[in-house]
PDB file of N, CA, C and O in Angstrom:
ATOM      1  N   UNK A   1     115.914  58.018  -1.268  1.00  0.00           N
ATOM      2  CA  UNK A   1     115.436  58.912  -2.303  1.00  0.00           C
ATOM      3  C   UNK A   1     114.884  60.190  -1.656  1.00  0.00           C
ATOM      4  O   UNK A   1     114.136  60.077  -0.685  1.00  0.00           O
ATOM      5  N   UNK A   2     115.187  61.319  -2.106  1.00  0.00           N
ATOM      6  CA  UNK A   2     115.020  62.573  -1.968  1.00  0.00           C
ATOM      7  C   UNK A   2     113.657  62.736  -2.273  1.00  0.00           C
ATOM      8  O   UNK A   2     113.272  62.289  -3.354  1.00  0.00           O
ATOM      9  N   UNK A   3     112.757  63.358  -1.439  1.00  0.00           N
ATOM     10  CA  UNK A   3     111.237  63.528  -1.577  1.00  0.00           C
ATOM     11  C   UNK A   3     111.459  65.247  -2.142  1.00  0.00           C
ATOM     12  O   UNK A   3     112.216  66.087  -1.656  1.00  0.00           O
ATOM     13  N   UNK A   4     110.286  65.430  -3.609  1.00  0.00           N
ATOM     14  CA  UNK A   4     110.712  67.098  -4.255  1.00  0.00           C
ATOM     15  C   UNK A   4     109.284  67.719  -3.683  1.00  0.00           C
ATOM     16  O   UNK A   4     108.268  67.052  -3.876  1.00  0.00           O
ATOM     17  N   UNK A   5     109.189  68.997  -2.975  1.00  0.00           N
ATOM     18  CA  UNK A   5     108.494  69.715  -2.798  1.00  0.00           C
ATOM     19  C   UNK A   5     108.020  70.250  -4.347  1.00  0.00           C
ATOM     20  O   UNK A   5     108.750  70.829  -5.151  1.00  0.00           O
ATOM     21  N   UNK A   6     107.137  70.028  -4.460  1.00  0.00           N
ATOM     22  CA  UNK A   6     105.860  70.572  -5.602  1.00  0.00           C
ATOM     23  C   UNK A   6     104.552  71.725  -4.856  1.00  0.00           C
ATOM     24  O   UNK A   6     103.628  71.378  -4.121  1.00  0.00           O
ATOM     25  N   UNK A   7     104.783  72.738  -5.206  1.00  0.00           N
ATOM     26  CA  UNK A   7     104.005  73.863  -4.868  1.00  0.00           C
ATOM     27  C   UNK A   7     102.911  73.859  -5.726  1.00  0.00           C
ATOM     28  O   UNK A   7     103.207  74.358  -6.812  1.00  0.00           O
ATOM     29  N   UNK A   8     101.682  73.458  -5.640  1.00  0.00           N
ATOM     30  CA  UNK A   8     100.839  73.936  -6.759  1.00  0.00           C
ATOM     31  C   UNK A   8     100.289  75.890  -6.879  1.00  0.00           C
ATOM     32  O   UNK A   8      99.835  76.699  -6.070  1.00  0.00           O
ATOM     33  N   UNK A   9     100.655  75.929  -8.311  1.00  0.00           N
ATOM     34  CA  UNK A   9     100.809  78.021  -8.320  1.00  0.00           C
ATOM     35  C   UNK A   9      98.852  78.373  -8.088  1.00  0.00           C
ATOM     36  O   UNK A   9      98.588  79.575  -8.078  1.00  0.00           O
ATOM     37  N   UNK A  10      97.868  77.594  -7.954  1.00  0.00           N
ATOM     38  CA  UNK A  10      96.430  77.911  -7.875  1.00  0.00           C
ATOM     39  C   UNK A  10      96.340  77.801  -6.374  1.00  0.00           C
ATOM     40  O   UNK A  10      95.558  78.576  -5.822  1.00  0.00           O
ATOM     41  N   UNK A  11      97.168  76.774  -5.474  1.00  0.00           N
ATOM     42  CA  UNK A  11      96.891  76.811  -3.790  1.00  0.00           C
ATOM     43  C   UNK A  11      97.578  78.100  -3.644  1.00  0.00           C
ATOM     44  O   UNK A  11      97.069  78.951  -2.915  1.00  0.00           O
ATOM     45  N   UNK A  12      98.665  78.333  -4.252  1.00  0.00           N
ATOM     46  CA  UNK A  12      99.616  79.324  -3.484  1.00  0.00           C
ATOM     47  C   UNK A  12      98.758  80.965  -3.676  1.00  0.00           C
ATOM     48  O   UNK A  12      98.523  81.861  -2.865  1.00  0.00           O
ATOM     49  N   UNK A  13      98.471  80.807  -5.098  1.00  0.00           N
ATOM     50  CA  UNK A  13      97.954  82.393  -5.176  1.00  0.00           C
ATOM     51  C   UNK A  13      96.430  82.584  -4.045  1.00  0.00           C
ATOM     52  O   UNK A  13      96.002  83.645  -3.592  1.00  0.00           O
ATOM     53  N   UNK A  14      95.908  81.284  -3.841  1.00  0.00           N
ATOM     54  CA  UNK A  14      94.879  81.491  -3.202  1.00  0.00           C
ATOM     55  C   UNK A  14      94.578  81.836  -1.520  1.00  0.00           C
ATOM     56  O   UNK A  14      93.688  82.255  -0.781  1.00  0.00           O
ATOM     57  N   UNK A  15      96.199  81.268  -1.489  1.00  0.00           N
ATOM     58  CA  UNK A  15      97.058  81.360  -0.078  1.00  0.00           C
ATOM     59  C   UNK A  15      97.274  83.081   0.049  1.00  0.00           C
ATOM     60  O   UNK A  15      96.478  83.631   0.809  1.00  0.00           O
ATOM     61  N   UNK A  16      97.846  83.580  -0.339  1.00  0.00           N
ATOM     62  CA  UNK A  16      98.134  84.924  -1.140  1.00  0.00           C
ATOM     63  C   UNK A  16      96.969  85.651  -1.004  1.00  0.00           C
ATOM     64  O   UNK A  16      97.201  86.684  -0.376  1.00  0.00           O
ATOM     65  N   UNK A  17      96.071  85.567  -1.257  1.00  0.00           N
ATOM     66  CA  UNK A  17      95.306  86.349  -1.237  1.00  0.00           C
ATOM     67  C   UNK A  17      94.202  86.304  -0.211  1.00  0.00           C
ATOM     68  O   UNK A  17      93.537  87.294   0.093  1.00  0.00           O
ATOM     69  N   UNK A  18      93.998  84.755   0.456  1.00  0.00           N
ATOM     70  CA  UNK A  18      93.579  84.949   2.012  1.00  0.00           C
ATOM     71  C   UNK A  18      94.472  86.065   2.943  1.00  0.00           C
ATOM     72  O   UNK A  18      94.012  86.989   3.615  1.00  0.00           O
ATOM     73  N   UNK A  19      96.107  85.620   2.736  1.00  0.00           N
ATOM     74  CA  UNK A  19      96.610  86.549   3.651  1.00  0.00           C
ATOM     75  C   UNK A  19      96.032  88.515   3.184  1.00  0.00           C
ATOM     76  O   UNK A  19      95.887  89.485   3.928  1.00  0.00           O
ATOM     77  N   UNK A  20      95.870  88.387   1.827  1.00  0.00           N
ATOM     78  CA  UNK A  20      95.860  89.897   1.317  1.00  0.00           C
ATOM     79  C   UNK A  20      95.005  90.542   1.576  1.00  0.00           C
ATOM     80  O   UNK A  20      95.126  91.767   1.591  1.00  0.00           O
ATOM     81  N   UNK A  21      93.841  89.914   1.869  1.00  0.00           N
ATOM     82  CA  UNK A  21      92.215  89.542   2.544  1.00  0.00           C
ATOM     83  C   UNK A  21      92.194  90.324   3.888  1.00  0.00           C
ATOM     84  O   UNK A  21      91.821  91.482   4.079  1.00  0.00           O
ATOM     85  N   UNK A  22      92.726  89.336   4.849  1.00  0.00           N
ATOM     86  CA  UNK A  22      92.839  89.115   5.714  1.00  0.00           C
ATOM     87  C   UNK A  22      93.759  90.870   6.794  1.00  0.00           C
ATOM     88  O   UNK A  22      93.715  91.285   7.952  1.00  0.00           O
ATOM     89  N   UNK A  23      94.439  91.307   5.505  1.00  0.00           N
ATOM     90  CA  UNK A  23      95.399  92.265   6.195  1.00  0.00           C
ATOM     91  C   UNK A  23      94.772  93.491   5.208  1.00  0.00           C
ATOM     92  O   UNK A  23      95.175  94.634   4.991  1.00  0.00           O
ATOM     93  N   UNK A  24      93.834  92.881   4.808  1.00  0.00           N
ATOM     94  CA  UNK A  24      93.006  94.230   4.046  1.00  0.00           C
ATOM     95  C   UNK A  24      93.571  95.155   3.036  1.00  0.00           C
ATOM     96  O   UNK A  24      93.302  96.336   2.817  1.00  0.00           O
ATOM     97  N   UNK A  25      94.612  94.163   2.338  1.00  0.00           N
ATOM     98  CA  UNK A  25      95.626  94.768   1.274  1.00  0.00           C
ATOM     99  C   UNK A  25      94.666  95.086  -0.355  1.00  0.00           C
ATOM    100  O   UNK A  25      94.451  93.985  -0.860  1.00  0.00           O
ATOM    101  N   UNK A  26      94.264  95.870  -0.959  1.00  0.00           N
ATOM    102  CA  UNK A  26      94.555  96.000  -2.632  1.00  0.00           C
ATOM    103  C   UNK A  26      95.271  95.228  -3.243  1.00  0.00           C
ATOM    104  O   UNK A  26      96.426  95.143  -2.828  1.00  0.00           O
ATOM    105  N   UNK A  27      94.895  94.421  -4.384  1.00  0.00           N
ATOM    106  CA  UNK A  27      95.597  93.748  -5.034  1.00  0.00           C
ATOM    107  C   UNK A  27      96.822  95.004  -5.822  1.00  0.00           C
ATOM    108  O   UNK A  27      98.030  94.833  -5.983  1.00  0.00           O
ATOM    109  N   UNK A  28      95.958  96.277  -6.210  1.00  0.00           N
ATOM    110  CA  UNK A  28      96.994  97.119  -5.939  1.00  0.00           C
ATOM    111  C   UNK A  28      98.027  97.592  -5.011  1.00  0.00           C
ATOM    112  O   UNK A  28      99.048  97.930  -5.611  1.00  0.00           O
ATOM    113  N   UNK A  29      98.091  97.740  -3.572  1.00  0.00           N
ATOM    114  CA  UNK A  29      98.865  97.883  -2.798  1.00  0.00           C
ATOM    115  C   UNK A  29      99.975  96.795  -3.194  1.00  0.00           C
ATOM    116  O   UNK A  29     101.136  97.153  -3.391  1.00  0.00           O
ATOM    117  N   UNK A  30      99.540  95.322  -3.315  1.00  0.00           N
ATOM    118  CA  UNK A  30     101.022  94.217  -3.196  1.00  0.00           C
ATOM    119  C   UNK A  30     101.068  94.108  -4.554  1.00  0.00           C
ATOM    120  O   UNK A  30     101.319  92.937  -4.841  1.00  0.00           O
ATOM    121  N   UNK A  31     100.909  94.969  -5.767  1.00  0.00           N
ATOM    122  CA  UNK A  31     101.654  95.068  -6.420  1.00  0.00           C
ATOM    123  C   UNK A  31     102.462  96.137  -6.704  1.00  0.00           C
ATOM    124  O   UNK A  31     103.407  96.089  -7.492  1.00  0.00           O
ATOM    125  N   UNK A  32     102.090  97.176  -6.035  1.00  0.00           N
ATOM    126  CA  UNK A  32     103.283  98.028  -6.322  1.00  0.00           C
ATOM    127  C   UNK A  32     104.338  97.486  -4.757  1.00  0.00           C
ATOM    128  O   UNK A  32     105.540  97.749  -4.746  1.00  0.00           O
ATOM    129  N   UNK A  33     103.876  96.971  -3.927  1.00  0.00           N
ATOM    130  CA  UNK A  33     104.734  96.631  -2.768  1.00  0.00           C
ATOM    131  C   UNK A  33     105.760  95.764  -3.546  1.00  0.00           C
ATOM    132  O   UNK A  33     106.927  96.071  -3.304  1.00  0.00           O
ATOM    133  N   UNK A  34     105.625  95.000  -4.207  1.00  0.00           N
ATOM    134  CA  UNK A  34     106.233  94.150  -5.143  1.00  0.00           C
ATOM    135  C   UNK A  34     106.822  94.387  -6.880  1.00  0.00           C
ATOM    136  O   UNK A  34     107.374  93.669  -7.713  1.00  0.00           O
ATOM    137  N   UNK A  35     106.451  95.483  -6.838  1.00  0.00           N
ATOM    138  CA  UNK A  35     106.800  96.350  -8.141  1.00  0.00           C
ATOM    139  C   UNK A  35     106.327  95.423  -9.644  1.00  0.00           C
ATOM    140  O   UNK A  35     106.858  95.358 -10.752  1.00  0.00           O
ATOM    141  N   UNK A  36     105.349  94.917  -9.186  1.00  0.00           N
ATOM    142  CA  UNK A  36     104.802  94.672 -10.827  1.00  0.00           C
ATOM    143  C   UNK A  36     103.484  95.105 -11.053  1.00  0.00           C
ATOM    144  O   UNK A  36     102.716  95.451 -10.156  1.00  0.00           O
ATOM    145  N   UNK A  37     103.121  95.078 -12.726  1.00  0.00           N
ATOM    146  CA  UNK A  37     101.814  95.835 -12.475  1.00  0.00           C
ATOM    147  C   UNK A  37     100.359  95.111 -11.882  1.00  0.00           C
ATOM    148  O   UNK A  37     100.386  93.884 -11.790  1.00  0.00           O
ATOM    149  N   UNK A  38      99.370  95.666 -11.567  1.00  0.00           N
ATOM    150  CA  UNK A  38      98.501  95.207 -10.997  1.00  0.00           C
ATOM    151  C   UNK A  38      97.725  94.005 -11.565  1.00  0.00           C
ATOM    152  O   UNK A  38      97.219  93.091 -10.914  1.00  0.00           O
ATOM    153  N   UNK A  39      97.726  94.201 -13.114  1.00  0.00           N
ATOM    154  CA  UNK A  39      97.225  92.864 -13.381  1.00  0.00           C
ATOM    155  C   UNK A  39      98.186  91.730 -13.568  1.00  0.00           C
ATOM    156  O   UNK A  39      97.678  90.621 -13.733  1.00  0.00           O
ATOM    157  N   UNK A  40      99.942  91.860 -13.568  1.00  0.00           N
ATOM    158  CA  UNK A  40     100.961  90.567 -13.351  1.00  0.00           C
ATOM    159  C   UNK A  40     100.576  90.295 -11.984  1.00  0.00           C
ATOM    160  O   UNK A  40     100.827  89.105 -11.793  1.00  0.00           O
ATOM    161  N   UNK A  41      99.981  90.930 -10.711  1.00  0.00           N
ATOM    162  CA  UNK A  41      99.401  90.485  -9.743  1.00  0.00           C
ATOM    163  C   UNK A  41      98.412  89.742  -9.495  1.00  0.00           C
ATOM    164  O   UNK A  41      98.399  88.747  -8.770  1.00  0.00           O
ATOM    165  N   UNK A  42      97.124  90.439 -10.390  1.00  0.00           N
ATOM    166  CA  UNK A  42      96.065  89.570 -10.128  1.00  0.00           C
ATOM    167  C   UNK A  42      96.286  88.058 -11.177  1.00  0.00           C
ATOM    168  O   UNK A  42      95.579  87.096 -10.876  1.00  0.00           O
ATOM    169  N   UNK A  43      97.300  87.905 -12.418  1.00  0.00           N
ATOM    170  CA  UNK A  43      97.540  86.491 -12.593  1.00  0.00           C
ATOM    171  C   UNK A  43      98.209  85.592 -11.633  1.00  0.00           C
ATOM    172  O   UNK A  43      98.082  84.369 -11.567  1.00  0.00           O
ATOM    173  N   UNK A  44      99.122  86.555 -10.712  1.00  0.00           N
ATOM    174  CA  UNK A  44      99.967  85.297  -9.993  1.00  0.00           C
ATOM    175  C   UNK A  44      98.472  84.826  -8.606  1.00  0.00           C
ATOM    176  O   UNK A  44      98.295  83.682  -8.186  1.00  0.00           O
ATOM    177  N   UNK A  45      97.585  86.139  -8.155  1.00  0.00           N
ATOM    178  CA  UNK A  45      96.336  85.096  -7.388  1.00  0.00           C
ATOM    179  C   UNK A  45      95.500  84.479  -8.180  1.00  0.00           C
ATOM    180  O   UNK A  45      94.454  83.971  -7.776  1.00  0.00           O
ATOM    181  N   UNK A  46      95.761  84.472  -8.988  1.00  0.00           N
ATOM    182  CA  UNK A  46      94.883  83.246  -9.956  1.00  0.00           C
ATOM    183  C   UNK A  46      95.359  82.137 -10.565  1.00  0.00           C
ATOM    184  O   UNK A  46      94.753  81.394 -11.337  1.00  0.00           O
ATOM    185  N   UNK A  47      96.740  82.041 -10.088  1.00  0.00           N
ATOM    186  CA  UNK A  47      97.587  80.806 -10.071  1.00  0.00           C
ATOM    187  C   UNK A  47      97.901  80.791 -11.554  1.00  0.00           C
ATOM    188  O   UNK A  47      98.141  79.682 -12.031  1.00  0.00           O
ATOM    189  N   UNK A  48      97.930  81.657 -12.218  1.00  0.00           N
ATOM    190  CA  UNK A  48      98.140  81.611 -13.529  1.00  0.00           C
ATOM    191  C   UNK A  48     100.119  82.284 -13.849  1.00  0.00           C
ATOM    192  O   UNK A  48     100.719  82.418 -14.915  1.00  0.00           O
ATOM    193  N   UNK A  49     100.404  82.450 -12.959  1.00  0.00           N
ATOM    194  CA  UNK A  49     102.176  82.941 -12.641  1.00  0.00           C
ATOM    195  C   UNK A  49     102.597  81.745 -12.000  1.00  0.00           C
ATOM    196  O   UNK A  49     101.980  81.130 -11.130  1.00  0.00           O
ATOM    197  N   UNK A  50     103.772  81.447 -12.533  1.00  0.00           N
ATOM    198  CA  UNK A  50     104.652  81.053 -11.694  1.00  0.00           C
ATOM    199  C   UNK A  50     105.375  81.484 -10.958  1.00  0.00           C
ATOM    200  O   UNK A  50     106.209  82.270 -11.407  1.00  0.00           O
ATOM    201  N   UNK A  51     105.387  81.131  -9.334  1.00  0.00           N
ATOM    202  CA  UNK A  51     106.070  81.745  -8.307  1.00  0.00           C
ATOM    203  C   UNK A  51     107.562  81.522  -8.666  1.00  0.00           C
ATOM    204  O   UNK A  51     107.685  80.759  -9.624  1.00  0.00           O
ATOM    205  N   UNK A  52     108.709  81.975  -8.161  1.00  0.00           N
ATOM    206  CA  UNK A  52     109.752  81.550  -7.942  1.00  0.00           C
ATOM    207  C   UNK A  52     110.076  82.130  -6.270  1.00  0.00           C
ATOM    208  O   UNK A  52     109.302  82.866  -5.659  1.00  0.00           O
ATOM    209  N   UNK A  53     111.632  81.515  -5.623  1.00  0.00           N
ATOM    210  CA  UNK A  53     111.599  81.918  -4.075  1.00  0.00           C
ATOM    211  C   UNK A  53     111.703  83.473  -4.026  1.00  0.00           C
ATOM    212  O   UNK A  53     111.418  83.968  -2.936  1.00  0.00           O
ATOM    213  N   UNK A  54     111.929  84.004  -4.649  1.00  0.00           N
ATOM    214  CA  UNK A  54     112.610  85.986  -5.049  1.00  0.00           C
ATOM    215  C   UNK A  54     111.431  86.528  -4.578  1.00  0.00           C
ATOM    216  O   UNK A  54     111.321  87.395  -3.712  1.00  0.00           O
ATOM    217  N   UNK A  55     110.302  85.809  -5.373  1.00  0.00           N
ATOM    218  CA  UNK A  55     109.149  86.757  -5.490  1.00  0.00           C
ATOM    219  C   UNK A  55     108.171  85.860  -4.143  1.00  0.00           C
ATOM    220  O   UNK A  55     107.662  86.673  -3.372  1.00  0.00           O
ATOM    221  N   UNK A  56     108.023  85.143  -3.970  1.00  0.00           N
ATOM    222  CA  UNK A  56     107.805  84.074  -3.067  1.00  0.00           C
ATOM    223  C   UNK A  56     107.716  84.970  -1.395  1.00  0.00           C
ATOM    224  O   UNK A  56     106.773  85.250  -0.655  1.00  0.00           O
ATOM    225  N   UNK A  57     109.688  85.276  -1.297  1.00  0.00           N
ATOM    226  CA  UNK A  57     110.432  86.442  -0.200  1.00  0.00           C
ATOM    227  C   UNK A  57     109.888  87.221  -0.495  1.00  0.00           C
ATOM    228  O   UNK A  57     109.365  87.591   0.556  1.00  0.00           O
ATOM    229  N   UNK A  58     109.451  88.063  -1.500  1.00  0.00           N
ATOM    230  CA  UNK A  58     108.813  89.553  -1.552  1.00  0.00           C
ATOM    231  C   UNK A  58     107.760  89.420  -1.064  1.00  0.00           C
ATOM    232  O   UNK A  58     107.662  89.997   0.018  1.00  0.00           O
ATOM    233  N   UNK A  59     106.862  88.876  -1.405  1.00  0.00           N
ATOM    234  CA  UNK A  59     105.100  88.810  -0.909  1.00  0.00           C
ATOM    235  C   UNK A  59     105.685  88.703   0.442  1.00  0.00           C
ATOM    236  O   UNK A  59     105.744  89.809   0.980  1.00  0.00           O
ATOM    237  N   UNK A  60     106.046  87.929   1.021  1.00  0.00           N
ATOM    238  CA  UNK A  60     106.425  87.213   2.696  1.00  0.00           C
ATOM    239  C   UNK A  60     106.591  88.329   3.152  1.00  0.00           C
ATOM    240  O   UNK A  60     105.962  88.598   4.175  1.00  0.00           O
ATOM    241  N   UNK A  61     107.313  89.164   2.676  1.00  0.00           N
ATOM    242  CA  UNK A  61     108.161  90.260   3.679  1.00  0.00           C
ATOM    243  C   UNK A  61     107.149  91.731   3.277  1.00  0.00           C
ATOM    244  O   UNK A  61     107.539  92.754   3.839  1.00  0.00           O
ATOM    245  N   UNK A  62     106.167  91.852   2.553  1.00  0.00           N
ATOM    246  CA  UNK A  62     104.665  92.566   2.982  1.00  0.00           C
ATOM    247  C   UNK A  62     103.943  92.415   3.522  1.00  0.00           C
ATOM    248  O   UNK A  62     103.054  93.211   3.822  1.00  0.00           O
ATOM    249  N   UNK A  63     104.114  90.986   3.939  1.00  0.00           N
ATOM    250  CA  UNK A  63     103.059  90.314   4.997  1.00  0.00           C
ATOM    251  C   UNK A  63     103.855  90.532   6.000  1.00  0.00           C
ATOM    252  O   UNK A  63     103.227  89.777   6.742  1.00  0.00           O
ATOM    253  N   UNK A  64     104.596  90.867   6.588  1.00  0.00           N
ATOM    254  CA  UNK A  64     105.641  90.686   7.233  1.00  0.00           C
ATOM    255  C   UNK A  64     105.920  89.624   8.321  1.00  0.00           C
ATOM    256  O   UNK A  64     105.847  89.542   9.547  1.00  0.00           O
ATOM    257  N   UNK A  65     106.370  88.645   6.991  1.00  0.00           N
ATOM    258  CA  UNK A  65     106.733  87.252   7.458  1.00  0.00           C
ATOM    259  C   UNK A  65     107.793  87.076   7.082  1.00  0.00           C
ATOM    260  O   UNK A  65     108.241  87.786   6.182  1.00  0.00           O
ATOM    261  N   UNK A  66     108.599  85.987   7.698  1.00  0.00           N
ATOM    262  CA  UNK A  66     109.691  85.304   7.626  1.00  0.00           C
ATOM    263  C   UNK A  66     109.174  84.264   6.187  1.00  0.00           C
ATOM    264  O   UNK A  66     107.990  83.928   6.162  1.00  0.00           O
ATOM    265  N   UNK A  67     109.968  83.868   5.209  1.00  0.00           N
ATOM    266  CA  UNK A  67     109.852  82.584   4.176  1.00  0.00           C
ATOM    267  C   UNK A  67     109.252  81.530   5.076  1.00  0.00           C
ATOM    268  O   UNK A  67     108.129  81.064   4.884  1.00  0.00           O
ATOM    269  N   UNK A  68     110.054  81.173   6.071  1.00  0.00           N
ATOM    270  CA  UNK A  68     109.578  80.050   6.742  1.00  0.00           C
ATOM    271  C   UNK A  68     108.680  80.276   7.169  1.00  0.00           C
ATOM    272  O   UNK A  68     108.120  79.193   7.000  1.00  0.00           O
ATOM    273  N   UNK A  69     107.567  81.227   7.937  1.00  0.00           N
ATOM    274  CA  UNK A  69     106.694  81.400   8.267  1.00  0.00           C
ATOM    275  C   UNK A  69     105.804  81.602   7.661  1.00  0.00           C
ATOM    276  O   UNK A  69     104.668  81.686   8.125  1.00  0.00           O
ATOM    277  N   UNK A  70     106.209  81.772   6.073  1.00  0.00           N
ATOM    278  CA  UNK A  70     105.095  81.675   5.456  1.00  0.00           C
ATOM    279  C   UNK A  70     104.570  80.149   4.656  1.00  0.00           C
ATOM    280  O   UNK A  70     103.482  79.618   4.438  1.00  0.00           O
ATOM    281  N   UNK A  71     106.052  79.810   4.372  1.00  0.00           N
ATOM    282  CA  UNK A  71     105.524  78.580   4.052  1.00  0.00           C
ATOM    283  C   UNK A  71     104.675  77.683   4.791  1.00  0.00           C
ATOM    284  O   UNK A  71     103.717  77.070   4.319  1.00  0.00           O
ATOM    285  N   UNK A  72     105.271  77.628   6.521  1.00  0.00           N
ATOM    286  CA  UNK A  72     104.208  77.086   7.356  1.00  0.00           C
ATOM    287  C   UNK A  72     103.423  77.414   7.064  1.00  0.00           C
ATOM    288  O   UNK A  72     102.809  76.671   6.298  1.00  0.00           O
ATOM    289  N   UNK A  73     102.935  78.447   7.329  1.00  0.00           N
ATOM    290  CA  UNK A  73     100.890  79.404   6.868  1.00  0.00           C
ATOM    291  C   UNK A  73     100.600  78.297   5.789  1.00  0.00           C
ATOM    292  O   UNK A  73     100.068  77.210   6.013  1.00  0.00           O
ATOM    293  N   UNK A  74     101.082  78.808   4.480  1.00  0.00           N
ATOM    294  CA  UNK A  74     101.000  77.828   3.176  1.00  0.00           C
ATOM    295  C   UNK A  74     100.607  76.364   3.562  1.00  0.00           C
ATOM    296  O   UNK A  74      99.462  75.975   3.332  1.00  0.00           O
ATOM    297  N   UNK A  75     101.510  75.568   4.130  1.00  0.00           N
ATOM    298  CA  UNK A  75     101.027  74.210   4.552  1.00  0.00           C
ATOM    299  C   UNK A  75      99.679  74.035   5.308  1.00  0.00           C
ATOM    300  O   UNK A  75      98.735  73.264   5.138  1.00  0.00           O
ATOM    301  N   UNK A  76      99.971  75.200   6.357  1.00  0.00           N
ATOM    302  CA  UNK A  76      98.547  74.583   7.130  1.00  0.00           C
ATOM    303  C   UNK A  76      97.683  74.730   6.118  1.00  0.00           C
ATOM    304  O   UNK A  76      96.904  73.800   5.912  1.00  0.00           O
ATOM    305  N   UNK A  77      97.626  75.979   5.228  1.00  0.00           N
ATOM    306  CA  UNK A  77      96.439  76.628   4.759  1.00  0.00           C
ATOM    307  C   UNK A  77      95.970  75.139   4.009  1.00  0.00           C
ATOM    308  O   UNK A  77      94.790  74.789   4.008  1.00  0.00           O
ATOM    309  N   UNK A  78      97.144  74.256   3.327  1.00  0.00           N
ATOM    310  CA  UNK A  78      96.516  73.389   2.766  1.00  0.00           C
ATOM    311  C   UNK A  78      95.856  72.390   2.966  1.00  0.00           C
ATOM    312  O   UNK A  78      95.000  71.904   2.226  1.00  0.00           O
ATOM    313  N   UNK A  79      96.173  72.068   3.859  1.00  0.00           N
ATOM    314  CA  UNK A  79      95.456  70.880   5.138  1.00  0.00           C
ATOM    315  C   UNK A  79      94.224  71.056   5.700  1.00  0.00           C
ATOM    316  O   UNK A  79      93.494  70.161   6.126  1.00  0.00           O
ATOM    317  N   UNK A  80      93.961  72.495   5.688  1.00  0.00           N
ATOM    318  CA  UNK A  80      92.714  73.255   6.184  1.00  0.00           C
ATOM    319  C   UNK A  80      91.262  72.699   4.699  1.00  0.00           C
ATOM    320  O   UNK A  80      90.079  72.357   4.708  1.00  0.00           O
ATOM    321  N   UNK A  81      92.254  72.899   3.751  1.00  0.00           N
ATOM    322  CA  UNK A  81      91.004  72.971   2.472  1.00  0.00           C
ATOM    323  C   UNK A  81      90.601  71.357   2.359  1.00  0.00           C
ATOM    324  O   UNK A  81      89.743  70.990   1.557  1.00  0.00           O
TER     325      UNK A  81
END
């Protein structure tokens, strides 16, 4: 049996916004980096959006990360809490 990766959207936005933190981004800056408006931003760090991989790759590649490298981040980050 196939094990399904389940992302919860409240770890991820919170993930998201350590990195956004961290690189001293505006919740404005990664949303126009990402072309939506600033408050469809501040719902997806409040886990109130659902991610999909499109938008997932977009954030990644402002951080300038690889998907896979971010998902790692993502995992540890969760193991950390």
């Amino acid at each position: 049996m196939r094990e399904q990766l389940t992302i919860n959207s409240t770890s991820m936005g919170d993930y998201i916004r350590t990195l956004r933190q961290q690189k001293k981004y505006s919740q404005y800056f990664m949303a126009n980096a990402i072309d939506i408006s600033q408050n469809s931003y501040c719902l997806l760090e409040n886990g109130r959006t659902n991610l999909n991989v499109e938008r997932i790759v977009q954030i990644a590649a402002v951080f300038q990360l690889q998907a896979e490298e971010f998902f790692d981040g993502y995992f540890r980050y969760l193991h950390k809490s």
